[in-house]
One Martini backbone bead per residue (centre of mass of N, CA, C, O) as a GRO file, in nm:
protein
  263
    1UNK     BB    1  -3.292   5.768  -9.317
    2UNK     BB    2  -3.132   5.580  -9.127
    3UNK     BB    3  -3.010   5.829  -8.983
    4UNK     BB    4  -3.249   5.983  -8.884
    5UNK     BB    5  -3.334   5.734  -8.698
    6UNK     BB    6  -3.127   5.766  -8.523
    7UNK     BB    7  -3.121   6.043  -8.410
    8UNK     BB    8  -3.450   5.998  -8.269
    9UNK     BB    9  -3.351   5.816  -8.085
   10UNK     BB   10  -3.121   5.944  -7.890
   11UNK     BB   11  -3.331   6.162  -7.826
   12UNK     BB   12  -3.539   5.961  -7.694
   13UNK     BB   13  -3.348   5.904  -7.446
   14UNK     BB   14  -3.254   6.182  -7.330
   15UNK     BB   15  -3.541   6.259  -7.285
   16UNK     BB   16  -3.604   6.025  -7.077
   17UNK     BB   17  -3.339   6.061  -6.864
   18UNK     BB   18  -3.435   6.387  -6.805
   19UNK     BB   19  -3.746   6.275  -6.660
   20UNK     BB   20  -3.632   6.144  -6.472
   21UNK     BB   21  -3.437   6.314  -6.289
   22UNK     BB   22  -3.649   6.493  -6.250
   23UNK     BB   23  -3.824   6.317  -6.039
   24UNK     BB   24  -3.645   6.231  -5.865
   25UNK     BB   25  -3.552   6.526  -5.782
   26UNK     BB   26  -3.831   6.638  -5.684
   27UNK     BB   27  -3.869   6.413  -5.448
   28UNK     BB   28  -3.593   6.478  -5.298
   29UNK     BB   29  -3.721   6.784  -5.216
   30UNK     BB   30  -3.944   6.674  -5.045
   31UNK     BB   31  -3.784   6.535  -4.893
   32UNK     BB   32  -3.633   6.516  -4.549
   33UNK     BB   33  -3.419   6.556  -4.379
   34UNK     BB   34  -3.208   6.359  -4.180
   35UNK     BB   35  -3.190   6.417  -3.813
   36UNK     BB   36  -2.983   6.494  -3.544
   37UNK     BB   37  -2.886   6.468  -3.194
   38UNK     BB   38  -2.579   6.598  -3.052
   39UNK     BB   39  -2.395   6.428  -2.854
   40UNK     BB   40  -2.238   6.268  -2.559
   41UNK     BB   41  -2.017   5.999  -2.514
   42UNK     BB   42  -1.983   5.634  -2.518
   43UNK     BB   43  -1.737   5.399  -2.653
   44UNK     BB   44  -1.784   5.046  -2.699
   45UNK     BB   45  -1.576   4.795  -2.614
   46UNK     BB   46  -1.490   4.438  -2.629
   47UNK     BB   47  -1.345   4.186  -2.400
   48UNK     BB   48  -1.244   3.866  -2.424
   49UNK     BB   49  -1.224   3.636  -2.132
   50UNK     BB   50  -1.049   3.321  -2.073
   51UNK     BB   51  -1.161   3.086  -1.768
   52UNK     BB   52  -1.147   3.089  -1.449
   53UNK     BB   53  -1.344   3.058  -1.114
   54UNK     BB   54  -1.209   3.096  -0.837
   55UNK     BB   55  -1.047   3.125  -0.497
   56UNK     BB   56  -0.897   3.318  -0.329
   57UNK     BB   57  -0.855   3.050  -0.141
   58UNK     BB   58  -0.622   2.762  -0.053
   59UNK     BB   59  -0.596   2.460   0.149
   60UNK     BB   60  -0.352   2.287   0.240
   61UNK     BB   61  -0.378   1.947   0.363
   62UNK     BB   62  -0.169   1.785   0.621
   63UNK     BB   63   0.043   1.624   0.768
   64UNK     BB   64   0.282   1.542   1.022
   65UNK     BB   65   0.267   1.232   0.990
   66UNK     BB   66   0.373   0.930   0.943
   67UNK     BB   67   0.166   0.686   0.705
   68UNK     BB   68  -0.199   0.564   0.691
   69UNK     BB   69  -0.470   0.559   0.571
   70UNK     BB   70  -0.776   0.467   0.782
   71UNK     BB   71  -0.967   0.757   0.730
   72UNK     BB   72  -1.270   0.934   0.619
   73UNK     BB   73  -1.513   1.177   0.700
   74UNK     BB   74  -1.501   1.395   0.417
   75UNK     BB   75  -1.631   1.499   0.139
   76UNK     BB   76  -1.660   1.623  -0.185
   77UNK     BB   77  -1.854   1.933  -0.077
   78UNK     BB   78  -1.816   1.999   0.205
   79UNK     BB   79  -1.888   2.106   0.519
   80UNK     BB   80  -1.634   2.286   0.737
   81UNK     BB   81  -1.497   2.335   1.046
   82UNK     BB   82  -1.322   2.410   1.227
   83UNK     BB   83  -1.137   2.096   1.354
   84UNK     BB   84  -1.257   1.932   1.192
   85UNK     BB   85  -1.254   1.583   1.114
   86UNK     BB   86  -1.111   1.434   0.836
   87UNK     BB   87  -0.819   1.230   0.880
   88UNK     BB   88  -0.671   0.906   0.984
   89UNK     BB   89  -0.385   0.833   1.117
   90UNK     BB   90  -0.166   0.506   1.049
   91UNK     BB   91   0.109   0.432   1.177
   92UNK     BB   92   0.408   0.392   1.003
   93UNK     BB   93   0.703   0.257   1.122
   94UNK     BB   94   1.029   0.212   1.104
   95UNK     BB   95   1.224  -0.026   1.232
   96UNK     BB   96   1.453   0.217   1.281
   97UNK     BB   97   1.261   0.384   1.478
   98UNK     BB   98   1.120   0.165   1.661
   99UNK     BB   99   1.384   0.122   1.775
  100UNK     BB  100   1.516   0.404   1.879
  101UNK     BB  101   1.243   0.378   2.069
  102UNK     BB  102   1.324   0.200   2.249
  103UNK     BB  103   1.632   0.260   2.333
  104UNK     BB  104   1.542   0.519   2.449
  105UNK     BB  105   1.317   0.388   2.688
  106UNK     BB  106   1.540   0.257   2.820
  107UNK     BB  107   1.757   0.459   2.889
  108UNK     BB  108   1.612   0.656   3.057
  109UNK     BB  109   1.510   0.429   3.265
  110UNK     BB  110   1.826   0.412   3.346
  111UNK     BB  111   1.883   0.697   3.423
  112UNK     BB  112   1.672   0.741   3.634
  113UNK     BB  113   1.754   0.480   3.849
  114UNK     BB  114   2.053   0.631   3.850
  115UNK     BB  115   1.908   0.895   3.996
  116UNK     BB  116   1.779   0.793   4.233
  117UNK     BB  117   2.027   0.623   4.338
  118UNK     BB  118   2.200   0.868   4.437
  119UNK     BB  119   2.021   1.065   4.604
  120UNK     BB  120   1.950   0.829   4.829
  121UNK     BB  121   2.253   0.864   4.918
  122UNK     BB  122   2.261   1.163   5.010
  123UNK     BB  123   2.014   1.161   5.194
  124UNK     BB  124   2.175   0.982   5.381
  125UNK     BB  125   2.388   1.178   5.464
  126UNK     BB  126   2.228   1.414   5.548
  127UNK     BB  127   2.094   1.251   5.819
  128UNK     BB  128   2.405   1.163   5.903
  129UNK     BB  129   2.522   1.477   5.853
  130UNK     BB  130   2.758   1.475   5.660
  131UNK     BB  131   2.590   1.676   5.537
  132UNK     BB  132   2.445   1.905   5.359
  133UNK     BB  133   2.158   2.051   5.222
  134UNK     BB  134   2.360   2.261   5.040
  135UNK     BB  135   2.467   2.019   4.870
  136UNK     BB  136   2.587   2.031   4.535
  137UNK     BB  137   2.498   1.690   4.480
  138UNK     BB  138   2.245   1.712   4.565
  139UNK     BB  139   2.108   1.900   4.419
  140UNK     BB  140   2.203   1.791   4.120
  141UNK     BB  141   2.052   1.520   4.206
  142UNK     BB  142   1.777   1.622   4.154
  143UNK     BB  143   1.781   1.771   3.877
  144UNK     BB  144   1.818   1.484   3.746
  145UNK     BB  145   1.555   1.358   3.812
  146UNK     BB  146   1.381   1.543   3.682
  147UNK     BB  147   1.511   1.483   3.361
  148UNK     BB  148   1.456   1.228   3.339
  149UNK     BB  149   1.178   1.204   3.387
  150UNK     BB  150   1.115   1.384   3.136
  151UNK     BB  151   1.273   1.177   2.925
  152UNK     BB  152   1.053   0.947   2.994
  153UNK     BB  153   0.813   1.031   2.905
  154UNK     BB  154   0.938   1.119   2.596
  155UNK     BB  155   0.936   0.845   2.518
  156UNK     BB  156   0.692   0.747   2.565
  157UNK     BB  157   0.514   0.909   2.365
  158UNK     BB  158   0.671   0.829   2.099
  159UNK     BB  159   0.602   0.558   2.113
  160UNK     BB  160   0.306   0.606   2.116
  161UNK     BB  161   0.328   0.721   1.833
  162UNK     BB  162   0.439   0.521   1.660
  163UNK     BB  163   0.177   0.265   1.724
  164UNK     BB  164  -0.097   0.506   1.744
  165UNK     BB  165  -0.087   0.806   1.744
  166UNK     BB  166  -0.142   0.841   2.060
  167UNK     BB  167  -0.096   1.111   2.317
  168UNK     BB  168   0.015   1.284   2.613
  169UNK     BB  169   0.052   1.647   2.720
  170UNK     BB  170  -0.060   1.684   2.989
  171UNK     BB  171  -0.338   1.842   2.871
  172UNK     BB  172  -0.270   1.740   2.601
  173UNK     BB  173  -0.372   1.560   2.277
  174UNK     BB  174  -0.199   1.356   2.065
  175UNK     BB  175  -0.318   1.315   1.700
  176UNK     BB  176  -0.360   1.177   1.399
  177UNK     BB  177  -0.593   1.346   1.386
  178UNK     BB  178  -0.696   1.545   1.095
  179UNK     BB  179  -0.768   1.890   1.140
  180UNK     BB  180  -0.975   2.172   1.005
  181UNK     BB  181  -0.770   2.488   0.989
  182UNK     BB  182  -1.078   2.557   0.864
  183UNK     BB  183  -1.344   2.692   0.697
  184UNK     BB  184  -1.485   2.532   0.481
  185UNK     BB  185  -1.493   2.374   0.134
  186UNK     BB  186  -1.382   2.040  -0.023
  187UNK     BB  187  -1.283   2.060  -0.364
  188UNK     BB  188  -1.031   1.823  -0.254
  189UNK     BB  189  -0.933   1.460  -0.298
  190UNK     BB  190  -0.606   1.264  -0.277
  191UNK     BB  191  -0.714   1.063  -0.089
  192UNK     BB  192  -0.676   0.682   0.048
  193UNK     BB  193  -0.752   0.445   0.146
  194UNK     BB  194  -0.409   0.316   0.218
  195UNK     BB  195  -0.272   0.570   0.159
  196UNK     BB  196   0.002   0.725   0.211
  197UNK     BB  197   0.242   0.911   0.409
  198UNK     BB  198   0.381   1.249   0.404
  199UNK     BB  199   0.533   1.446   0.608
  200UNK     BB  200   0.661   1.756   0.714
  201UNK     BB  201   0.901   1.620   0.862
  202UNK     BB  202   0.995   1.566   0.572
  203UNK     BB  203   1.222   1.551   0.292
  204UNK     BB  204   0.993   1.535   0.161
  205UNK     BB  205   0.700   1.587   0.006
  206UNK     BB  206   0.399   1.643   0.093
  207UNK     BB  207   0.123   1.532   0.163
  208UNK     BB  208  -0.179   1.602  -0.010
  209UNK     BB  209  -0.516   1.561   0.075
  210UNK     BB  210  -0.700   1.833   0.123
  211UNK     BB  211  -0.879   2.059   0.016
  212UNK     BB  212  -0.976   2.451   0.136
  213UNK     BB  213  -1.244   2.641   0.093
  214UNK     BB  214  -1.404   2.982   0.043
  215UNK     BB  215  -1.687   3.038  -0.174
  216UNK     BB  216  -1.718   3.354  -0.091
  217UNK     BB  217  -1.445   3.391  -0.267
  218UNK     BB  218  -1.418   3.503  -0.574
  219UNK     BB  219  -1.243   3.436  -0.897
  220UNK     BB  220  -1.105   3.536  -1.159
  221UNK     BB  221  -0.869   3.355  -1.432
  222UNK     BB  222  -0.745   3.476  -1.718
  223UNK     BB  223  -0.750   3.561  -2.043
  224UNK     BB  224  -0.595   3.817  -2.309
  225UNK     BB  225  -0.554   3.959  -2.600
  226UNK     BB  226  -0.306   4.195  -2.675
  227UNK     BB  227  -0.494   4.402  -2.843
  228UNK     BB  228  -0.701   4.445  -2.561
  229UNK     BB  229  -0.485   4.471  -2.331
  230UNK     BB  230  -0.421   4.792  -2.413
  231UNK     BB  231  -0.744   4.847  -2.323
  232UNK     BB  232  -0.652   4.835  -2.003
  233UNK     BB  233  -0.690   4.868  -1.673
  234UNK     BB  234  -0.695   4.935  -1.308
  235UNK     BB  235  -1.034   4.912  -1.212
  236UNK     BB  236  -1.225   4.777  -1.433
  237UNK     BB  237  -1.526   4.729  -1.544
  238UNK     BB  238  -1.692   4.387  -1.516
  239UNK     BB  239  -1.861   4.149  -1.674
  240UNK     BB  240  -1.946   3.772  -1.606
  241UNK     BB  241  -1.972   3.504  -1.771
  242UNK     BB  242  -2.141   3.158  -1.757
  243UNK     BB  243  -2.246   2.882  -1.941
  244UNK     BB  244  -2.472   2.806  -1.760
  245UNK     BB  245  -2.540   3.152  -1.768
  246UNK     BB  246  -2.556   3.360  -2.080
  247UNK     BB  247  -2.817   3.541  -1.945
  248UNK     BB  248  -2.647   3.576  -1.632
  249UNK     BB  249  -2.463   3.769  -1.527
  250UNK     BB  250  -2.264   3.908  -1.321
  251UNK     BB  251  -2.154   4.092  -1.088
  252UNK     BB  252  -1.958   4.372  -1.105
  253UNK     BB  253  -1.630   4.395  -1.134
  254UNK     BB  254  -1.302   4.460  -1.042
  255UNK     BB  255  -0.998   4.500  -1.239
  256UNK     BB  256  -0.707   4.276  -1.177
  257UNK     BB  257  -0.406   4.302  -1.367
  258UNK     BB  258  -0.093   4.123  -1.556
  259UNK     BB  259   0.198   4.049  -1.753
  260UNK     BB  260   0.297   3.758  -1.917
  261UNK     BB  261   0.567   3.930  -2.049
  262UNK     BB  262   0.895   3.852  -2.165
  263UNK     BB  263   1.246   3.982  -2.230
   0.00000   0.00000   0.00000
């Protein structure tokens, strides 16, 4: 009896897992298949680079002369005109230069002085008919004094730039004053009054006063992991997301990379 009772147990196990198979089978053949329609397209991948957006250009400003930071004019964020004044040098020049440029200004006006009487001499000869008017002596004499007068300015001069920072070149005014020699925007300012300034003319490296850049002129420049630097090349168009505007990509811009991988 007991076996007899296994066996229609396991019948009825069979019987109801097959009207299931069945049901399920059946259902399965009225619903239709989905299909899609085969097209051509592109696969995206996307590549993330990390970086800053800078200027195209960053002009630093430095000045010609040593001295120190007297004035400054305008600050970080400044938007600046070509030769718009920025930064106001004042001369503070070295005992052994001021003394240097006082014995040139020494020098300069005796040999004026010395050029001058030679010439007299000269003059009063050629009246007392002693000599010609193309008397080699003569004519020397005249170029020597056109010479010390020109050493002699040029003595004026650097004493007055020495002194004040400021000086005069026929119609040209020499000045300490440091002129922006670009129109662009100030994004950085390294001096403060009262420091220090090392000019271009010296053998140490110039102090940077303040950079100017063009802000219509930017670029990325960013890194970007070997995985996907692989899948990139120039020319491929980008799009750039920046943190303050999440949901406001930049317009589309071309992009030029290049590897700094080294051997």
């Amino acid at each position: 009896m007991k076996k007899k009772g296994v066996i229609i147990l396991v019948v009825a196990i069979v019987l109801v897992a097959l009207i299931t198979w069945y049901k399920f089978h059946l259902d399965a053949q009225k619903k239709p298949l989905a299909t899609v329609v085969v097209t051509k397209g592109s696969i995206e991948e996307t590549a993330t680079a990390v970086g800053n957006i800078v200027p195209d250009h960053v002009v630093d400003v430095k000045s010609q002369i040593d001295g120190i930071v007297a004035d400054i004019y305008h600050q970080v964020g400044d938007q600046v005109e070509q030769n718009t004044p920025l930064i106001k040098i004042r001369p503070n020049p070295t005992p052994t230069a001021y003394s240097d440029a006082i014995k040139e200004l020494s020098q300069a006006r005796s040999n004026m002085d010395a050029a001058k009487v030679r010439l007299e001499n000269l003059k009063k000869l050629h009246k007392d008919g002693v000599i010609p008017q193309n008397f080699n002596d003569l004519v020397d004499a005249q170029n020597t004094l056109k010479t010390s007068e020109a050493a002699l300015t040029n003595a004026k001069q650097r004493l007055s730039l020495l002194i004040s920072g400021e000086a005069s070149v026929g119609k040209t005014r020499l000045t300490s004053t440091i002129m922006s020699p670009v129109a662009g925007t100030i994004i950085d300012r390294e001096a403060e009054v009262g420091d220090p300034v090392i000019s271009l003319t010296s053998n140490q490296a110039a102090t940077v006063l303040l950079s100017i850049a063009d802000l219509s002129k930017m670029q990325f420049k960013g890194s970007i992991s070997e995985s996907d630097a692989a899948h990139l090349h120039s020319g491929m168009q980008v799009s750039l997301k920046v943190a303050a505007y999440p949901r406001k990509p930049l317009r589309e811009s071309s992009i030029w990379w290049r590897s700094n991988q080294t051997n």
